[in-house]
Phi, psi and omega in degrees: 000323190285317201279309165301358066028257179278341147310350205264303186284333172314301170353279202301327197270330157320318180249012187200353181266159185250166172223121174249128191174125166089352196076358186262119177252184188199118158167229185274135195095339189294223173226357189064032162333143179251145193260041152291330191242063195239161125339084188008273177307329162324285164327312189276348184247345162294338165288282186332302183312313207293286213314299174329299183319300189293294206266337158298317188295336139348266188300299189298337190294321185315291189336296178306303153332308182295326188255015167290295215271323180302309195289327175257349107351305165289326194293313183290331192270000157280317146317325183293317179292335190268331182268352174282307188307318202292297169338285220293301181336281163326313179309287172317321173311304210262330168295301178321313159317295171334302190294335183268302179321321167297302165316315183294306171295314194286324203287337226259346183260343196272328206249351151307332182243021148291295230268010136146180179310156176252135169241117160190184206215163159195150221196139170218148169302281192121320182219148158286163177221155166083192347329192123209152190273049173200164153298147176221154162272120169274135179295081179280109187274354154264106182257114195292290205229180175154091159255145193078347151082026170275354205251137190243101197252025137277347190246345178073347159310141152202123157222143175309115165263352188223151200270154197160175178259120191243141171231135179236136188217159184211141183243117176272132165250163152278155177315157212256010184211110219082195232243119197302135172202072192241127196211098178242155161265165126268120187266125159217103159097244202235040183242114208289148174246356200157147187204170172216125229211141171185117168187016134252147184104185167253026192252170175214204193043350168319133160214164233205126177221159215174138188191162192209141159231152196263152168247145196219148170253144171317134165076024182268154185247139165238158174177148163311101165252125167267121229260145191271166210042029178239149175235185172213157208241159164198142182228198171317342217243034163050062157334283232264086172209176220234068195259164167182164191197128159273150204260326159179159186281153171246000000 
């Protein structure tokens, strides 16, 4: 309103105001006085308007520039916002997921530390064996681990003490010299599960690994049988072994 104003008045004094000096005017009607012979003051606020004029169209030229860079501006920080809102979104999303996984991991550690003792072993020979003229249990005499006290290494036994599912595994080296003559099961009870064979050929040093899991009732036994007249070779650096775990209770 104010730049419409003194636009108004630029207006007014360009097309209707006079300079009087001399009898001489200028506008409409006028004689075509010059402001060389205008009224000082006259003159002087007619230089002043223009000047005014020239620094509104100026000013309003900014405006326009300002109100450009603003409106696009508003348009970019409406993007920010709508891909900030996509986030947030996203965020809530990826918490949620976390918080049930978490729920999930906590009840799977609370009904894992349910389900009754833990148990596992692990075992080795140490030494070679056999032949022998029978079938046998091998005896592991080195004992790595036996948490729960399953593993027996007078008897070469682990019985169940809790009813479940177990995984058992075992590793045969063969003689370590001649002609291979080697033959073991994994046994549970008197039911053979799994075996490994070397008794051809002219190569040694060979070794063979083999494992089940098993479901055991309280007091069923697993062990390693070695078959008669096949041996196995073993020294310090532990050839020969006898691991288990249990997996979960039934």
């Amino acid at each position: 309103m104010k730049y419409a104003f003194v636009l108004s008045a630029v207006a007014f004094v360009f097309s209707g105001g006079r300079c009087h000096g001399n009898t001489t005017t200028w506008g409409n009607g006028g004689t075509g006085a010059t402001l060389a012979v205008c009224q000082p003051d006259s003159c002087a606020l007619i230089s002043e308007l223009s000047a005014m004029r020239e620094r509104l169209a100026g000013t309003i030229a900014t405006q326009d520039g300002l109100l450009q860079s603003v409106n696009s501006l508003v348009k970019d920080m409406a993007v920010s916002r709508a891909q900030l809102e996509l986030c947030g979104s996203q965020t809530l999303e990826l918490r949620k997921i976390n918080e049930e996984q978490n729920h999930q991991l906590k009840a799977l550690r609370e009904s894992m530390g349910s389900e009754g003792p833990r148990v596992a072993f692990s075992v080795a020979l140490g030494d070679s064996v056999g032949p022998f003229d029978k079938d046998s249990t091998l005896k592991y005499q080195r004992i790595i681990s036996n948490m729960g006290s399953g593993y027996n290494p007078a008897t070469g036994t682990f019985t169940a003490m809790v009813r479940g599912v177990y995984y058992f595994s075992y590793t045969m080296y063969n003689n370590n010299s001649g002609q291979p003559n080697s033959v073991v099961s994994l046994m549970m009870n008197s039911q053979r599960m799994v075996s490994t064979w070397d008794t051809e050929g002219d190569d040694s040093h060979d070794s063979a690994t083999n494992g089940a899991a098993v479901q055991l009732e309280v007091g069923d036994s697993v062990f390693i049988k070695l078959y008669a007249n096949r041996l196995l070779y073993d020294d310090g650096y532990y050839y020969n072994t006898f691991s288990g775990f249990l997996l979960f209770n039934m």
